[in-house]
GUGU-47599 format. One line per 3 residues: number of its first residue (from 1); for each residue z, y, x of N, C-alpha, C. Coordinates in steps of 0.02 Angstrom, whole numbers, plus 50000, padded with zeros to 5 digits. Each point is the difference from the previous one (the first is absolute). Layout:
% GUGU-47599
NUM	Z,Y,X,Z,Y,X,Z,Y,X; ...
This chain:
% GUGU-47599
1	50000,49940,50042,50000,50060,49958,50000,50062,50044; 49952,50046,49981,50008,50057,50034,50058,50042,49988; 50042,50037,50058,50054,50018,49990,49981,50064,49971
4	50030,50008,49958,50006,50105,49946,50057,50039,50067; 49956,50037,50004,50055,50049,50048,50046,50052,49957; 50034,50049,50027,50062,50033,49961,49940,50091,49982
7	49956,49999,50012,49964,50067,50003,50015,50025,49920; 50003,50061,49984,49983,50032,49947,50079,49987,49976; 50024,49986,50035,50086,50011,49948,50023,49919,49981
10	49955,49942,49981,49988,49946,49983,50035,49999,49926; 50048,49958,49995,50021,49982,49927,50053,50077,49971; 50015,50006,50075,50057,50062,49995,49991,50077,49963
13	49932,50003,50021,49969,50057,49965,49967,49976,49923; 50009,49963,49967,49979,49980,49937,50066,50028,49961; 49976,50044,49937,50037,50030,49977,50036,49965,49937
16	49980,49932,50004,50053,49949,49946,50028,49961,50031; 49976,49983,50071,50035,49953,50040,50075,50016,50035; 49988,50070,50021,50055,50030,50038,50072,50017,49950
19	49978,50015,49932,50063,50018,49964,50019,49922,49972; 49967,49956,49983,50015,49936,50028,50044,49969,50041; 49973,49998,50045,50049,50014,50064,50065,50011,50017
22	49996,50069,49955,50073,50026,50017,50065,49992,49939; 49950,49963,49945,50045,49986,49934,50041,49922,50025; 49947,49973,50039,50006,49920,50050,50056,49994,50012
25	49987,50064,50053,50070,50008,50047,50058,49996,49982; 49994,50056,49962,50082,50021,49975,50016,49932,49955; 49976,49994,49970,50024,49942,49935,50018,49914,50037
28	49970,50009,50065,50013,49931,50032,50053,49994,50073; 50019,50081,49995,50060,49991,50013,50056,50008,49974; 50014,50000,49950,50050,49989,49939,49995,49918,50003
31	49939,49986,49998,49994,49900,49991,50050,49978,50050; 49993,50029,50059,50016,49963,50046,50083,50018,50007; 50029,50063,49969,50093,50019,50000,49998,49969,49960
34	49970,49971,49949,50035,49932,49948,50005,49942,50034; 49943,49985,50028,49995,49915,50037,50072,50002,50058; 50010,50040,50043,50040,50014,50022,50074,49981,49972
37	50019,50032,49945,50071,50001,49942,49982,49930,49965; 49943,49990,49981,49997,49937,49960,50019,49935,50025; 49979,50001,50063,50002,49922,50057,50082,50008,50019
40	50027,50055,50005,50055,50003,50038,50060,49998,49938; 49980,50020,49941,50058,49999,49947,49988,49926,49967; 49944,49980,50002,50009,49912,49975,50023,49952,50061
43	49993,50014,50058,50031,49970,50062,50060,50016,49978; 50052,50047,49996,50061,50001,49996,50023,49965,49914; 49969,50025,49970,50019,49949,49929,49999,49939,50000
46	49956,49973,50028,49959,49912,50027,50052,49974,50031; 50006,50036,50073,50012,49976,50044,49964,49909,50030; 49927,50033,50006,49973,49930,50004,49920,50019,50008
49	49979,49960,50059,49936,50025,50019,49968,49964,49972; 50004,49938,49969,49960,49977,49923,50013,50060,49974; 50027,50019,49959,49980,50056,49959,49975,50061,50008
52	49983,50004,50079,49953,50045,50029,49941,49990,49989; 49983,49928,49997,49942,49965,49998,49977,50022,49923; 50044,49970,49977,49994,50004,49914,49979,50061,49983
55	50033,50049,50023,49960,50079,49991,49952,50023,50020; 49951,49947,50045,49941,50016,50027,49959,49975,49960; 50019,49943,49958,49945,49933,49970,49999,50054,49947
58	50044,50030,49949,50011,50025,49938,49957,50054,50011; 49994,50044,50040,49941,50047,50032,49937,50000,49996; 49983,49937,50030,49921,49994,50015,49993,49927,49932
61	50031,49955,49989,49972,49944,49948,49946,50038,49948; 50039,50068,49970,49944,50023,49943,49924,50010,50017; 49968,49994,50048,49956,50005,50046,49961,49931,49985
64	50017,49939,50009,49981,49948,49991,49963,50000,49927; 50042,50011,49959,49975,49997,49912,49944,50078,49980; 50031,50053,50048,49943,50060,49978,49942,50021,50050
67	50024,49986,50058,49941,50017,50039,49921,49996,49977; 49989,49928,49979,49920,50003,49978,49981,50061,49941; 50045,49992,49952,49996,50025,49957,50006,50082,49998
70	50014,50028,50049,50034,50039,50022,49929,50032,50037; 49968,49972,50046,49947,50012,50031,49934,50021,49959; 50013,49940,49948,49939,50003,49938,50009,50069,49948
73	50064,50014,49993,49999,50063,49981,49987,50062,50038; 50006,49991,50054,50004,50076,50047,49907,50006,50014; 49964,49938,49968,49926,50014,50009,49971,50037,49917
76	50061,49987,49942,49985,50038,49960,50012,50046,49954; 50069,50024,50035,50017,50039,49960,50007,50084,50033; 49986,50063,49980,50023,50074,50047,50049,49971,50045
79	49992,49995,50062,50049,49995,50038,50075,50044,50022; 49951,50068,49975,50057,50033,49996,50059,50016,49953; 49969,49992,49950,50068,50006,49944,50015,49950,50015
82	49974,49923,50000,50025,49934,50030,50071,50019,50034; 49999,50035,50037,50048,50001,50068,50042,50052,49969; 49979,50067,49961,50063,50030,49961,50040,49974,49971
85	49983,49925,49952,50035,49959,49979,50058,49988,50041; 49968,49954,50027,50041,49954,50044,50050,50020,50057; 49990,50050,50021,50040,50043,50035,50041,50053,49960
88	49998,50005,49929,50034,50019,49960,50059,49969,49958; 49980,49931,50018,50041,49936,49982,50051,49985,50065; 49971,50011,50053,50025,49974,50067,50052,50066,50003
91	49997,50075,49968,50048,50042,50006,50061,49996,49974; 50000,49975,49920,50040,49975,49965,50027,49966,50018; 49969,49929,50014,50050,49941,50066,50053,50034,50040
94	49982,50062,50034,50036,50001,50062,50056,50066,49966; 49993,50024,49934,50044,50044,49978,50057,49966,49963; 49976,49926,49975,50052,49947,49965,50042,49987,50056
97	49983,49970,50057,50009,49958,50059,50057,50038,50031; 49979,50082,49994,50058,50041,50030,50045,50016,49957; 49986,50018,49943,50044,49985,49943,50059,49932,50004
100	49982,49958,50010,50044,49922,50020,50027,50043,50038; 49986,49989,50070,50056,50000,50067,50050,50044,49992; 49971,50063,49986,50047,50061,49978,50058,49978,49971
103	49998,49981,49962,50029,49970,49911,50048,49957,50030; 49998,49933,50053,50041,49969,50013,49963,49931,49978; 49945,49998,49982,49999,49928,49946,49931,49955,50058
106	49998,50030,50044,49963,49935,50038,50051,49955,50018; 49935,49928,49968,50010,49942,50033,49937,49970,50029; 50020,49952,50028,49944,49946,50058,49927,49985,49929
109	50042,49970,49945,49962,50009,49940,49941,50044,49977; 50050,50055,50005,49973,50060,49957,49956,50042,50065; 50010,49984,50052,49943,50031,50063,49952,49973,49993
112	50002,49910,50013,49938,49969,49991,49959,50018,49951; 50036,49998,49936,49945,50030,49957,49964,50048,50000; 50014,50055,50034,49971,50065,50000,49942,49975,50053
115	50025,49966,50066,49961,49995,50043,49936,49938,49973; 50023,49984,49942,49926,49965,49969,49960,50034,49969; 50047,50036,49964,49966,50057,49953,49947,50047,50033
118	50020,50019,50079,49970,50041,50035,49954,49967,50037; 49997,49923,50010,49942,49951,50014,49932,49998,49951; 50051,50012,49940,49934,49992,49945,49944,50084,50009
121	50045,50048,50016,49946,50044,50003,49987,50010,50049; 50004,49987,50046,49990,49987,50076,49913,49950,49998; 50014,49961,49970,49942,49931,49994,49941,50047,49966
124	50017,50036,49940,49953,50033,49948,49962,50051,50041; 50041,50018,50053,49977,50088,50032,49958,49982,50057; 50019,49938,50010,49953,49998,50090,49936,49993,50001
127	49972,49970,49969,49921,49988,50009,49969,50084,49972; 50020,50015,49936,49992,50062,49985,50001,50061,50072; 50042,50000,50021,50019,50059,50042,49963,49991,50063
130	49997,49948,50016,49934,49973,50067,49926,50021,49999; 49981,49979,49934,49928,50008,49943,50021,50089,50021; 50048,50006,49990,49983,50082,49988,49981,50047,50028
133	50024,49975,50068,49976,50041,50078,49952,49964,50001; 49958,49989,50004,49927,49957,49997,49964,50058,49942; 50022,50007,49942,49982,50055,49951,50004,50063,50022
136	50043,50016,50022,50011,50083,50045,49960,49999,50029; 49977,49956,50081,49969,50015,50052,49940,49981,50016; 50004,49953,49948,49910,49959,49999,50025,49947,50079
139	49930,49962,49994,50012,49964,50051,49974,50005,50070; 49976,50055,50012,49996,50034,50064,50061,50015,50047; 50035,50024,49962,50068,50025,50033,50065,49949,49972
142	49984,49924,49963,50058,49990,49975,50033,49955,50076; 49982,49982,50039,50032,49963,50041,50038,50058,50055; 49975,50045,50019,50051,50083,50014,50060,50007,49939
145	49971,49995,49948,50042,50012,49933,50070,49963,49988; 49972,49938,50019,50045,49947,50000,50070,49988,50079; 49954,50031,50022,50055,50008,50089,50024,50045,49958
148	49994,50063,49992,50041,50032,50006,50055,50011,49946; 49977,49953,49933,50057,50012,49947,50050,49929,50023; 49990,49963,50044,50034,49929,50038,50045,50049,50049
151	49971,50049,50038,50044,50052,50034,50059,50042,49977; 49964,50014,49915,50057,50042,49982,50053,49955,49971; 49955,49940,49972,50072,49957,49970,50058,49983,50068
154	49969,49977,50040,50044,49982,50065,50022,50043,50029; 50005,50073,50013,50010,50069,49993,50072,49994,49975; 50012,50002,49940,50044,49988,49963,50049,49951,50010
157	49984,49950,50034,50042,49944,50013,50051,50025,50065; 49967,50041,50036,50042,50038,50053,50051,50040,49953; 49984,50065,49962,50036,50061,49980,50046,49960,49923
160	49978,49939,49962,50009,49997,49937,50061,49941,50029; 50003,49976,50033,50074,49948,50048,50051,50041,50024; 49989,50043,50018,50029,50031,50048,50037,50063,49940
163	49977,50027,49948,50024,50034,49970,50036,49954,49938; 49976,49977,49964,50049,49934,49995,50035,49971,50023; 50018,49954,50064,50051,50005,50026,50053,50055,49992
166	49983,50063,50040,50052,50044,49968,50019,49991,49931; 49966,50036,49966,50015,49997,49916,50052,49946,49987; 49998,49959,50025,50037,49929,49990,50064,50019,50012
169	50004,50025,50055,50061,49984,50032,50023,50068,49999; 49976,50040,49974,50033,50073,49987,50025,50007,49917; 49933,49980,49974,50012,50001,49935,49992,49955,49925
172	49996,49935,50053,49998,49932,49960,49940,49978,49970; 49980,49934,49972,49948,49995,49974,49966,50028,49927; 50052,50026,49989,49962,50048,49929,49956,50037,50002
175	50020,50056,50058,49962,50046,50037,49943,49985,50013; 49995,49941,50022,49934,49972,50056,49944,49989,49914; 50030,49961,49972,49949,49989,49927,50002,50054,49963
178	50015,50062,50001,49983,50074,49971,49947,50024,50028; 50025,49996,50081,49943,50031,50026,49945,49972,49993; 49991,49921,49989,49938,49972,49963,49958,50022,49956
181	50051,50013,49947,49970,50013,49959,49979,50066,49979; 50033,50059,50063,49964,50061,49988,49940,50018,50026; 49993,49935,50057,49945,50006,50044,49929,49979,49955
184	50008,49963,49950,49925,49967,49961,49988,50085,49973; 50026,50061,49990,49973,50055,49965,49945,50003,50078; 49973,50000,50026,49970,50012,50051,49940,49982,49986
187	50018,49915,49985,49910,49966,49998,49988,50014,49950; 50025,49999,49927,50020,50022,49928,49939,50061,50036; 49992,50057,50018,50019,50083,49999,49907,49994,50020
190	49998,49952,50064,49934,49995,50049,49957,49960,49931; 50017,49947,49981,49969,49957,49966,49975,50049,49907; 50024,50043,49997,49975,50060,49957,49952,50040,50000
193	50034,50001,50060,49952,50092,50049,49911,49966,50000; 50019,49932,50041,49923,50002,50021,49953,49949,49932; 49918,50027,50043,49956,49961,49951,49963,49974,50055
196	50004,49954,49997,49955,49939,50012,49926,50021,49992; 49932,49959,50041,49938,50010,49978,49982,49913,49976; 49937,50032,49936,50005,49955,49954,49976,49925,50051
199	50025,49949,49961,50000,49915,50031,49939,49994,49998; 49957,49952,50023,49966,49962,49996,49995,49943,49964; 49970,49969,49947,50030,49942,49966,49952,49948,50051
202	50049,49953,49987,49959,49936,50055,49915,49983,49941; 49955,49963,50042,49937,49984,49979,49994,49957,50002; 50030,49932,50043,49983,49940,49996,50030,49976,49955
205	49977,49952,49938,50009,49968,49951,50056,49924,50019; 49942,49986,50041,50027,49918,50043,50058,50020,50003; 50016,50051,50038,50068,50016,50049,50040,50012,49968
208	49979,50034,49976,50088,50037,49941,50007,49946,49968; 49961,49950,49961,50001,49960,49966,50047,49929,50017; 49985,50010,50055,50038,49935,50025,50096,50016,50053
211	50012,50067,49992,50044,50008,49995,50044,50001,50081; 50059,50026,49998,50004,49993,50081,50013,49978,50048; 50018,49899,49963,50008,49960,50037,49910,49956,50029
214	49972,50013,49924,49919,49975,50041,49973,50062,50044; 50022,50034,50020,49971,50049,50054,50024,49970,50054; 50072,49997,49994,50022,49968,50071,49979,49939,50009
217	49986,49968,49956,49977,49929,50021,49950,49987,50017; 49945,50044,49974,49947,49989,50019,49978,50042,50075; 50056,50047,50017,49979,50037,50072,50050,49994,50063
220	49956,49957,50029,50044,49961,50074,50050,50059,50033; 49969,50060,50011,50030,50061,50046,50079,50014,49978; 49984,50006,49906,50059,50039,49955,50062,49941,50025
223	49983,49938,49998,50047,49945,49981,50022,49973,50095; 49966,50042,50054,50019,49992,50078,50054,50060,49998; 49994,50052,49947,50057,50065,50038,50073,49961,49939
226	49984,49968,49932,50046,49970,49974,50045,49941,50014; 49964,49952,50024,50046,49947,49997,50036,49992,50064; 49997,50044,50075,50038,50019,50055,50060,50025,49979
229	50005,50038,49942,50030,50047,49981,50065,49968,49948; 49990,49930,49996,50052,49945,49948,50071,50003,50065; 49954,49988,50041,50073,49998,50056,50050,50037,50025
232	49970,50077,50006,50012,50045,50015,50050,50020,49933; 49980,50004,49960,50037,50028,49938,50047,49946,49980; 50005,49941,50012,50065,49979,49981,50049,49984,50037
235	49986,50007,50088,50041,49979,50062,50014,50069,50006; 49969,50050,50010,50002,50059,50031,50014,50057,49954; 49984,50026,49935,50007,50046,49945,50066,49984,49999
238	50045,49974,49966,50051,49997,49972,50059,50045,50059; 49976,49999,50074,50045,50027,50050,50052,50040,49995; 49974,50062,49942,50071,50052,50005,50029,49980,49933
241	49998,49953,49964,50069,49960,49976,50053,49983,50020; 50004,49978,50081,50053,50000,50039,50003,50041,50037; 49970,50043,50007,50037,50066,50058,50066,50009,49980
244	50036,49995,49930,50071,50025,49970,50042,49956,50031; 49987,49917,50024,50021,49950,50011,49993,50006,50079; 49948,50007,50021,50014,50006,50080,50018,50064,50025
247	50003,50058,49975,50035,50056,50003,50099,50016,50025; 50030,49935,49937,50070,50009,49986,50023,49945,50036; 49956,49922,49972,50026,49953,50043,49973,49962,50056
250	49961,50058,50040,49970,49959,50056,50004,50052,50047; 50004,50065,49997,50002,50045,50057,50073,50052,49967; 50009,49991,49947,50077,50032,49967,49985,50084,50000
253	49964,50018,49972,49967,50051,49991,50009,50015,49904; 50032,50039,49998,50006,50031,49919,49920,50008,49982; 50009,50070,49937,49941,50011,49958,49956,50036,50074
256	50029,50039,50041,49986,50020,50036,49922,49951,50036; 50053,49953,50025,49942,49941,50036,49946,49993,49952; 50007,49985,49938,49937,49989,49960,49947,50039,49985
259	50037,50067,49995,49944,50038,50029,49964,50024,50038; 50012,49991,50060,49982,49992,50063,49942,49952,50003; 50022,49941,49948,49955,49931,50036,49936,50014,49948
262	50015,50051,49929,49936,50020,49976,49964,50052,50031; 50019,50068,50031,49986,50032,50037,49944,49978,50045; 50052,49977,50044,49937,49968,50061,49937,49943,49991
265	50002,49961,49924,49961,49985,49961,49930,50056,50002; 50037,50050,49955,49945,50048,50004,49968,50025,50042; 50043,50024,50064,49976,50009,50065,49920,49970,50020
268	50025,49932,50010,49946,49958,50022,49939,50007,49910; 50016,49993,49971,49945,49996,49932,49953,50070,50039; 50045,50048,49993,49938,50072,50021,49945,49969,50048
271	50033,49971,50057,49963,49974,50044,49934,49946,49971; 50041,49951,49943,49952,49955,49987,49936,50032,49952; 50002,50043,49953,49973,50035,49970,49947,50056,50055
274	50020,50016,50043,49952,50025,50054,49956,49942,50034; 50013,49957,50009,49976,49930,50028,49964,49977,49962; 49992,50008,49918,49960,49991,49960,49933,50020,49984
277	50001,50065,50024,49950,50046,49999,49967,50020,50062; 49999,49936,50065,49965,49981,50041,49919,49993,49997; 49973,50033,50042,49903,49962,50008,50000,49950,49994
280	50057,49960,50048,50009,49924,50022,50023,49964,49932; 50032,50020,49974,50038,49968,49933,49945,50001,49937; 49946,50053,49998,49946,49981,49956,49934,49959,50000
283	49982,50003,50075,49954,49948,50043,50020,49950,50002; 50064,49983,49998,50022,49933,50005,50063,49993,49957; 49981,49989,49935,50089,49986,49961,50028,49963,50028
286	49942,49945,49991,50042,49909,50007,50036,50000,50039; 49967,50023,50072,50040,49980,50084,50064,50060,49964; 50000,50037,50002,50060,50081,49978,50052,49953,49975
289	49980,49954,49920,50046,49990,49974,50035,49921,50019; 49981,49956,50037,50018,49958,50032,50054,50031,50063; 49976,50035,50044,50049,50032,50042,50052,50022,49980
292	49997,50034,49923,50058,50043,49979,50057,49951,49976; 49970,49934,49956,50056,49954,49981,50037,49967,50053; 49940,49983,50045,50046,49989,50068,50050,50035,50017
295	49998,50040,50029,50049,50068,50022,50067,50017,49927; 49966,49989,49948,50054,50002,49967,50069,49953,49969; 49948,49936,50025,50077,49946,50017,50003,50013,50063
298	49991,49987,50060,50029,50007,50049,50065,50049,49982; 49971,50084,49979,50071,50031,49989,50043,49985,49959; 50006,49967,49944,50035,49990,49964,50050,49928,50018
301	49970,49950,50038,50041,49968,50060,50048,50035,50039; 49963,50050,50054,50048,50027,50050,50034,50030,49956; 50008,50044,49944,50038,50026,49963,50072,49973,49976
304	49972,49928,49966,50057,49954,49969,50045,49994,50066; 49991,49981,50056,50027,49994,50064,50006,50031,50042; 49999,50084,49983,50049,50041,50055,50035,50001,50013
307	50034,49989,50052,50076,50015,50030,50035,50054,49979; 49961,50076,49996,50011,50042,49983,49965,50052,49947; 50051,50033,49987,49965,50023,49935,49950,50069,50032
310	49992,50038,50038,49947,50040,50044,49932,49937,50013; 50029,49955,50022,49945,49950,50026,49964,49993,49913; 50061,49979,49944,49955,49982,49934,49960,50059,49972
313	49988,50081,50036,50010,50046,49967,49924,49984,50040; 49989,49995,50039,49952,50004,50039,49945,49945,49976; 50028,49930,49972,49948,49957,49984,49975,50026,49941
316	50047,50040,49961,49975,50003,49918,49961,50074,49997; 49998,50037,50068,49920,50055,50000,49948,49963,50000; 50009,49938,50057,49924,49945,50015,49988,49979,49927
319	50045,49970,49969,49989,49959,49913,49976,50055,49985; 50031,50056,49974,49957,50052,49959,49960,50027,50016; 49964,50014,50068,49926,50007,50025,49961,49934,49977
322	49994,49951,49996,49960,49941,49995,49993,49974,49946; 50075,50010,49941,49978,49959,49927,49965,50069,49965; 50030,50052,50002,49957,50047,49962,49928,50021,50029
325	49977,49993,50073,49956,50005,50016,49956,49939,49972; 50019,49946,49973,49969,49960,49985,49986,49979,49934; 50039,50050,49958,50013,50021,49919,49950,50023,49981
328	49986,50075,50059,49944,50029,49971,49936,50001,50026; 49998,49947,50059,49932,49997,50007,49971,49913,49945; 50047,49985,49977,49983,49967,49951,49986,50020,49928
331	50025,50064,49987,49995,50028,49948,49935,50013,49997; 49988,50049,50045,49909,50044,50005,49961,49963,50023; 50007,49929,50033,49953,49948,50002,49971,49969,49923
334	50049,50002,49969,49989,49950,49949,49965,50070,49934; 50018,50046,49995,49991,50039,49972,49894,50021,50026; 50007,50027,50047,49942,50004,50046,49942,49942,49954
337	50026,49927,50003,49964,49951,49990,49996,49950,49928; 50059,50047,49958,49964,49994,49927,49958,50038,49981; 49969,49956,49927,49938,50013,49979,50032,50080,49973
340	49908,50050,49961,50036,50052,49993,50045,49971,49920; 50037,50056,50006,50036,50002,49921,50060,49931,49966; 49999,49936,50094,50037,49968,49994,50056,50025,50034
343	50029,50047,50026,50044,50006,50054,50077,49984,49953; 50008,49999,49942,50064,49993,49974,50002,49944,49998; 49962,49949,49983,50015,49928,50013,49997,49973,50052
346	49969,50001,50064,50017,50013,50063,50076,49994,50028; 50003,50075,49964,50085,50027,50009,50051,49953,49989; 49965,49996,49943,50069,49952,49951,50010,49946,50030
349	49949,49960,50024,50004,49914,50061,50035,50022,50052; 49978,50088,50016,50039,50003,50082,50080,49998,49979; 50016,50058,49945,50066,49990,49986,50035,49927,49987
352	49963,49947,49949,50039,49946,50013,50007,49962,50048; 49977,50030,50058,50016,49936,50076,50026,50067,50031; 50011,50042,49999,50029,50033,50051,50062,50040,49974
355	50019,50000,49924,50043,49998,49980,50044,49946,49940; 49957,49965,49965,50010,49950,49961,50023,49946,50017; 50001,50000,50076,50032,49896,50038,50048,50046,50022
358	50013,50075,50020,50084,49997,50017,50038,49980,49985; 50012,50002,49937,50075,49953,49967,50017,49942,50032; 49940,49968,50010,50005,49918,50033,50029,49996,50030
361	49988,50063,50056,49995,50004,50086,50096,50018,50005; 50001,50053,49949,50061,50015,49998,50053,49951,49986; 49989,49973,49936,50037,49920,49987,50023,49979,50055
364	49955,49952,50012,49987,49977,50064,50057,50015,50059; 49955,50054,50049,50051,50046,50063,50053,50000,49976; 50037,50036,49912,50082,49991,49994,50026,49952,50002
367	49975,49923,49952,50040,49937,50028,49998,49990,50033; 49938,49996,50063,50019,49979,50082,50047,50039,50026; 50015,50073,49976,50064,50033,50060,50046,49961,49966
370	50015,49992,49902,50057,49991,50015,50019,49928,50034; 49945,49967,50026,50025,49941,50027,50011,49996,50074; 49944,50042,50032,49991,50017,50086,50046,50058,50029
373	49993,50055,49954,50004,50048,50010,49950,50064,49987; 50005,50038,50002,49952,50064,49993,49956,49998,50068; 50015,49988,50063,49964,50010,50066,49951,49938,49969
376	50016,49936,49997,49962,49939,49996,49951,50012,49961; 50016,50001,49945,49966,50017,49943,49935,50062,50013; 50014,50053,50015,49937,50038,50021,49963,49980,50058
379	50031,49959,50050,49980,49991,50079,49942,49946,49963; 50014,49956,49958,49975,49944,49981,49928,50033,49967; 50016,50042,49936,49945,50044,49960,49946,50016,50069
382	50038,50041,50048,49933,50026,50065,49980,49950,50014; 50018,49956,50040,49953,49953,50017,49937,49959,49958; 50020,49993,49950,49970,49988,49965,49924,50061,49952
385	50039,50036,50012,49941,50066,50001,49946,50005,50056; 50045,49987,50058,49954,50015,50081,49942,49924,49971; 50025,49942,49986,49958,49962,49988,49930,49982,49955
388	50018,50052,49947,49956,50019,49980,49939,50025,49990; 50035,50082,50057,49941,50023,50024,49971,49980,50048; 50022,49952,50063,49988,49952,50019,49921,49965,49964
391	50024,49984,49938,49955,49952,49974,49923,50062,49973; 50045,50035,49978,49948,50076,49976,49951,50014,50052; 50006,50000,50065,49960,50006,50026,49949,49952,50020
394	49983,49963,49960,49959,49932,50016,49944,50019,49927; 50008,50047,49954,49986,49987,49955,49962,50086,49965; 50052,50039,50016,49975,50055,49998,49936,50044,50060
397	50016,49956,50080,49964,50029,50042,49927,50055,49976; 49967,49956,49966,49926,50028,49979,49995,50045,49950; 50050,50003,49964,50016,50034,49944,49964,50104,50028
400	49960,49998,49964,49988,50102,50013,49965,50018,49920; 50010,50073,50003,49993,50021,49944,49939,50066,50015; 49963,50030,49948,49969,50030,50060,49992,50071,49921
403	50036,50001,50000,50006,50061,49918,49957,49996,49961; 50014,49956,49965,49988,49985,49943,50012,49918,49955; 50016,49996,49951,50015,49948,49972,49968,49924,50036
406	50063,49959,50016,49953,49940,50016,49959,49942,49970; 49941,49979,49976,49979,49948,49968,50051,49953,49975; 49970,49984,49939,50061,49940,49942,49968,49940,50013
């Protein structure tokens, strides 16, 4: 694929993309002072890294049952009121949610539920909101488009940990889910302001017709950046489920440590999200995204097994340079190489393997700590990731995309 250079302003100077952007921002770091209070106030209610687990599965499971469906809508319905919805629903969530804590009336119960509740619109919004920067920027600029809204989300993972944390520990977890929920007036505010230019309706009959599992089935490329991607998302995704667990009882680090270990998460994501939007990374996905799974068990190994917590601070920049670098050059690969007017069903397959087998993964990693431990248990997940991509690279090598949709 020929690489799009940054000339003329690129996605940045697009006058629906940029207020976009900045509705992104703000509203997804509020996400992240909840995830923060949420992992750390059901850890202390729990007391039990199964039920760390359990709060990861309850998260992503709704994903499994809506994703397709989910994808199939975001190919037909305004995408944008689409997303006023749903992020109008997702506000309410987080004004109930703070309402609880405040109040006194959380339980392990009554979290999970919310955190399903917030799975379910979580599942509804993703393919939509992917499709959408693809709608803003057209597909000239969507793989720039796509680095850089992977930048701002991971952006956030630095400033939205780190101010959470505080919040936490200054002013408890109520605080942290207010500020949630004052932060959705942002995307709410952007998601108003702008207009979109009109869609394209897809033309192929065959294609739409047969829906967005016979696309993938019938196109070798779509189903080389997918099924690498089974491993990765259920050994490796689930990871900051236990940061709360290896935080308190493995390096003895309060809320403090946990945010730290999301922080430097983000750190490395900026990095991976720049790494995405490589010459090298569009000329060559396959080799890109084989390297990246590699590199991202390896860190998540040395991680489980630091001696020290500077040393773990240091493996989990490498993890978050390499799984998110490998998030989104899977994203704009696969996007790039659906048909036109399929990209929400697309979406919706990417979301169920890259968010829909977490629960598993999560399951899973919590009964092995509580049987190994928390070190074992993730040390075990990396290796098993490194092996993967291991195997990914036997399979993806040839894999290139060259802008524009790939043959079904």
């Amino acid at each position: 694929m020929k690489s799009v250079g940054w000339r003329g302003g690129g996605p940045l100077a697009n006058r629906n993309y940029a207020p976009f952007l900045l509705g992104a921002f703000i509203s997804s770091l509020g996400g992240w002072m909840q995830m923060v209070a949420l992992s750390w106030v059901v850890l202390q209610l729990g007391n039990s890294t199964f039920v760390l687990g359990l709060l990861g599965f309850v998260q992503f499971i709704p994903v499994l049952a809506l994703g397709l469906p989910a994808g199939i809508l975001a190919d037909r319905v305004d995408r944008r009121r689409f997303l006023l919805g749903v992020q109008g629903t997702a506000t309410a969530l987080a004004v109930a949610l703070a309402a609880v804590q405040i109040a006194g009336w959380a339980t392990v119960p009554i979290l999970l539920a919310f955190a399903t509740a917030n799975g379910v619109v979580n599942a509804l919004n993703g393919p939509t909101w992917q499709a959408f920067i693809r709608e803003l920027v057209g597909p000239e600029q969507l793989r720039q488009a796509i680095a850089i809204n992977s930048a701002r989300f991971n952006l956030t993972r630095i400033v939205g940990p780190a101010i959470g944390g505080w919040l936490l520990v200054t002013a408890g977890a109520g605080a942290c889910f207010a500020a949630n929920a004052i932060s959705f007036l942002a995307v709410l505010g952007a998601l108003t302001a702008i207009r979109p230019p009109r869609r394209v309706a897809p033309t192929d009959r065959a294609v739409r017709a047969a829906g967005g599992m016979g696309v993938v089935l019938r196109a070798p490329q779509l189903r080389a950046v997918l099924l690498p991607a089974i491993g990765l998302a259920i050994l490796a995704l689930p990871y900051s489920n236990f940061f709360p667990a290896m935080a308190r009882d493995v390096f003895g680090r309060g809320a403090g440590g946990l945010s730290l270990l999301l922080t430097a998460t983000g750190i490395g994501a900026v990095g991976g999200a720049i790494i995405s939007g490589l010459p090298f990374v569009a000329r060559r996905p396959g080799t890109a995204l084989a390297l990246l799974e590699i590199v991202t068990g390896g860190a998540l190994t040395a991680f489980a097994w630091s001696p020290s917590f500077p040393i773990a601070i240091a493996c989990i920049v490498a993890f978050g340079a390499a799984v998110i670098g490998y998030l989104a050059t899977a994203g704009a690969t696969l996007q790039l190489a659906s048909p036109p007017g399929m990209e929400g069903r697309v979406l919706g397959l990417w979301m169920i393997v890259n968010s829909g087998l977490v629960p598993f993964g999560s399951l899973a990693i919590g009964a092995l700590a509580e049987a190994v431990g928390v070190r074992g248990a993730l040390g075990a997940a990396g290796l098993g990731c490194l092996l993967c991509g291991v195997l990914a690279a036997f399979t993806t090598r040839r894999m290139t995309t060259r802008g524009r949709p790939l043959p079904a």
